[in-house]
C-alpha positions in Angstrom: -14.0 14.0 -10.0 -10.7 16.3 -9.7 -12.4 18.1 -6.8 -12.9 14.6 -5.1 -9.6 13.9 -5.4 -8.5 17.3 -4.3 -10.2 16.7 -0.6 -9.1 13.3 -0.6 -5.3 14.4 -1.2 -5.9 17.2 1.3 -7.6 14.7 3.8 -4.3 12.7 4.0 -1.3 15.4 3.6 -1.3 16.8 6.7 0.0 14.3 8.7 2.8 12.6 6.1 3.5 15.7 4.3 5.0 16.8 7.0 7.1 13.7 8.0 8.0 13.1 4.6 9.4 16.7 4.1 11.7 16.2 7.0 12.6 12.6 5.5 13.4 14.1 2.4 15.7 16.8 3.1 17.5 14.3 5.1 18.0 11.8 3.0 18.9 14.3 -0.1 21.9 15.9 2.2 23.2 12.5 3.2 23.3 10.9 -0.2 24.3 13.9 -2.0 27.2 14.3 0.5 27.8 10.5 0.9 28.2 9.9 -3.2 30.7 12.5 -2.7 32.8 10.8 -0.1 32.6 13.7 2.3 30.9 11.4 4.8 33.3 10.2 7.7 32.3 6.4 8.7 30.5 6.9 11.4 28.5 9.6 9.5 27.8 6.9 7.0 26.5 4.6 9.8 24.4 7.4 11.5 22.9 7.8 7.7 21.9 3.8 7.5 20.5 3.9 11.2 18.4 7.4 10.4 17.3 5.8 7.0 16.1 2.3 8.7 14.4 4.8 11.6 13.0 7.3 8.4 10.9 4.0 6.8 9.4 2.7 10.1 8.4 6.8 10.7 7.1 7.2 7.1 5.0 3.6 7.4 3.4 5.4 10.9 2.5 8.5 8.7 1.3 6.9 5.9 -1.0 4.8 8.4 -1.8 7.8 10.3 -3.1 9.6 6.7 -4.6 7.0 5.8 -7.0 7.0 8.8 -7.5 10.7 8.4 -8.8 9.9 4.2 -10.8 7.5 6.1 -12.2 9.3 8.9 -13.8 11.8 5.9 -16.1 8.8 4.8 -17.0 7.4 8.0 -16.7 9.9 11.2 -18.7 12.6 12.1 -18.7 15.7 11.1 -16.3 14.8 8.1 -18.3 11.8 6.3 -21.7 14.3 6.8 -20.3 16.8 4.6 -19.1 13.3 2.4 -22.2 11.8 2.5 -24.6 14.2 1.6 -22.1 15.0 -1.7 -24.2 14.5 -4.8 -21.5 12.3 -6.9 -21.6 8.6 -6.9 -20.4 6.6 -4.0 -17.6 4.3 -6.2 -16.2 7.6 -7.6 -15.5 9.0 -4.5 -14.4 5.4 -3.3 -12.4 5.4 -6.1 -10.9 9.4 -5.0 -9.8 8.5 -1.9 -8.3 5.1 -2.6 -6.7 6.6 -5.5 -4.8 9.0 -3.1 -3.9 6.7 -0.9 -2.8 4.5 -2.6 -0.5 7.1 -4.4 1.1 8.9 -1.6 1.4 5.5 0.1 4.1 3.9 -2.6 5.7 7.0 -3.7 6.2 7.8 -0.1 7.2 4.1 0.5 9.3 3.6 -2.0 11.6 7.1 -1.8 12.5 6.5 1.8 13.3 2.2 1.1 15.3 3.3 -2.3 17.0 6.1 -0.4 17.9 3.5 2.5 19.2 1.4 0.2 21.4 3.8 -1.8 22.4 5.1 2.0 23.4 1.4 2.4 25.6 1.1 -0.6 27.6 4.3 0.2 27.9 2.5 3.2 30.1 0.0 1.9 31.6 1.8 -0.8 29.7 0.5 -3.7 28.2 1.8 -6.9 24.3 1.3 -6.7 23.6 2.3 -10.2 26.8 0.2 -12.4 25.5 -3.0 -9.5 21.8 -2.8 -11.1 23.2 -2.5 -14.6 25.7 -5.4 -14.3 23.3 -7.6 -12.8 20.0 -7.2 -15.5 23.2 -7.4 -18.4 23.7 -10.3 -16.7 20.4 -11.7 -16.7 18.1 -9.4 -18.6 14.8 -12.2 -18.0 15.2 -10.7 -14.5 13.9 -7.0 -15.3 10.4 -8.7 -16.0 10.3 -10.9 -13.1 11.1 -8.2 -10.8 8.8 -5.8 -12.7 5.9 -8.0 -12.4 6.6 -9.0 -8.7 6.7 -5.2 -7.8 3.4 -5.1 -9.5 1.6 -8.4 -7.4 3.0 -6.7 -4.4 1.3 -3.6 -5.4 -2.0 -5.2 -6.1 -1.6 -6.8 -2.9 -1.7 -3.4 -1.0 -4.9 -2.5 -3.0 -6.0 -6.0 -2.4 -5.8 -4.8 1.6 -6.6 -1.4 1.6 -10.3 -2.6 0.0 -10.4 -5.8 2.9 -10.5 -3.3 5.1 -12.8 -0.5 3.7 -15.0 -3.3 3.2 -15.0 -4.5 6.6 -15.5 -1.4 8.2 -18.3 -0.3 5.5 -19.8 -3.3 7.2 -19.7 -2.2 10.2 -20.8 0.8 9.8 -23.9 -0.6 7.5 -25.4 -4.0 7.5 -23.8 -4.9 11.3 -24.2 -1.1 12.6 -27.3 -2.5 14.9 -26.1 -5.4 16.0 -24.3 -6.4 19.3 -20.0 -7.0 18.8 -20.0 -5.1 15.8 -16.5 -4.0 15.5 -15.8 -7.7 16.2 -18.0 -8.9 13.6 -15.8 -6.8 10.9 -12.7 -8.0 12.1 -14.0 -11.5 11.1 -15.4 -10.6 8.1 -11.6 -9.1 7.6 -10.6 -12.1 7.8 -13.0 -14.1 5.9 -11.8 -12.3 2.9 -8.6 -13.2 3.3 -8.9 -17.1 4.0 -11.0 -16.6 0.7 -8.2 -14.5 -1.2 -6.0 -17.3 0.1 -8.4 -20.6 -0.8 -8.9 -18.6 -4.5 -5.1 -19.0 -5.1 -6.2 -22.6 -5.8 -6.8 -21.8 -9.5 -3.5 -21.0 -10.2 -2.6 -24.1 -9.7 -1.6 -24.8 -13.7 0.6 -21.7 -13.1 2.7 -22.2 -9.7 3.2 -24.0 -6.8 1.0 -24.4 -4.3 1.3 -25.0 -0.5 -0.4 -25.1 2.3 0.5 -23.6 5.6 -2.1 -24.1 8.5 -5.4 -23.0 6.6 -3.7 -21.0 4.6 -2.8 -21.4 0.9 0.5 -19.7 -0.2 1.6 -19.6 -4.3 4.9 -19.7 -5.2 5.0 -18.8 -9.1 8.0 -19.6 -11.0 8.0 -17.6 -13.4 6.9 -14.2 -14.7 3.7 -15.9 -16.5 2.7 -17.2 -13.0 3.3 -13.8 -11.6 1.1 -12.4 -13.7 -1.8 -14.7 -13.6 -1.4 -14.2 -9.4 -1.4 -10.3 -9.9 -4.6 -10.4 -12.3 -6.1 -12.7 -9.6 -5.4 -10.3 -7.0 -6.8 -6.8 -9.0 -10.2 -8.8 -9.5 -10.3 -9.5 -6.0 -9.7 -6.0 -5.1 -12.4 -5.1 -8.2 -14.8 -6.7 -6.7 -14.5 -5.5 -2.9 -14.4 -2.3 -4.8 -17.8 -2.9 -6.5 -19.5 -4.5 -3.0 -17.9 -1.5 -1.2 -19.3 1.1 -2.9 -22.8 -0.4 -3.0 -22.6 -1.0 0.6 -22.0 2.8 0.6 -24.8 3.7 -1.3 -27.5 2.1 0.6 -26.6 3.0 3.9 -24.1 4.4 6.2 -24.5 5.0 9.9 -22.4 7.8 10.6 
């Protein structure tokens, strides 16, 4: 299992390692020199504008690794070598989501927390004493926001395996048939309608609207948070559990 996870990190490095090195030494000078006041205005403002520029160039690298983790289970010559490996298809499923999913939000959420600490030097004001004054203020607010970042993180696993899946079926059970790719972008979005019409039983929990064909929950509190986030994980689990089998029975390479 390490070594799965070794290749899988490896897989996906290249490409944001080096963005994210650049990003980091970046934003390290300019909030290091800006919580010092030795930052002119305009320097400030160049740090904001390089910081905004930094997250959409870190998104395009994470996307970019991504792919490349991908491209080892499904491209030739890469998903040979992966295919032909004699450890269970869920476990190195579970590698390579694993590392995605890990250098995706620590990535993600250095260069947005580094943005906005560029943003409050900005405008003069004390990131740190603002956090502490608010949750003082309203400590029930540290578990609502704790378990929103959570359903958003589930969320991103609940996509990452919407599209593993789809393209496992296209590359399986619609390889021989004509439209294939299109065929997987619909079943893309058959999950989701589905992840959407499942929201439906959290209706004892939030509110629910409807927009289009689309249901959207709005939970009130952090118990409907939760329930939404445990929703979301055993949708995920179980993409996870079709993908894998998928996997195991055939891939066309």
């Amino acid at each position: 299992m390490k070594a799965q996870f070794k290749y899988a990190f490896l897989s996906g490095l290249y490409v944001r390692g080096a963005a994210f090195a650049v990003i980091l030494i970046m934003d390290v000078i300019f909030i290091t020199l800006g919580s010092l006041g030795m930052l002119p205005l305009a320097a400030h403002i160049t740090a904001v504008s390089l910081g905004g520029a930094a997250v959409a160039v870190m998104l395009a690298a994470n996307i970019g690794g991504d792919v490349m983790i991908s491209r080892r289970m499904f491209s030739a010559p890469e998903a040979y070598l992966y295919a032909l490996t004699p450890v269970p298809r869920a476990r190195m499923l579970f590698a390579s989501v694993i590392a995605m999913a890990a250098m995706d939000i620590f990535t993600m959420a250095f260069v947005i927390t580094a943005e906005v600490i560029l943003s409050f030097n900005l405008v003069g004001g004390e990131i740190w004493q603002t956090v502490r004054n608010f949750l003082n203020e309203n400590p029930s607010y540290l578990s609502y926001g704790l378990s929103y970042i959570l359903t958003l993180i589930s969320g991103y696993f609940l996509m990452m395996m919407i599209i593993l899946f789809s393209v496992t079926m296209k590359h399986s059970l619609l390889y021989k048939m004509k439209a294939s790719g299109f065929l997987s972008l619909l079943t893309a979005f058959g999950c989701i309608y589905i992840a959407s019409l499942s929201q439906l039983l959290l209706t004892p929990f939030s509110d629910i609207q409807r927009q289009g064909l689309m249901i959207i929950v709005s939970p009130g509190n952090t118990a409907g948070i939760i329930m939404l986030t445990l929703l979301i994980l055993l949708e995920a689990a179980g993409l996870f559990f079709l993908t894998s089998k998928l996997m195991e029975r055939k891939i066309n390479l």
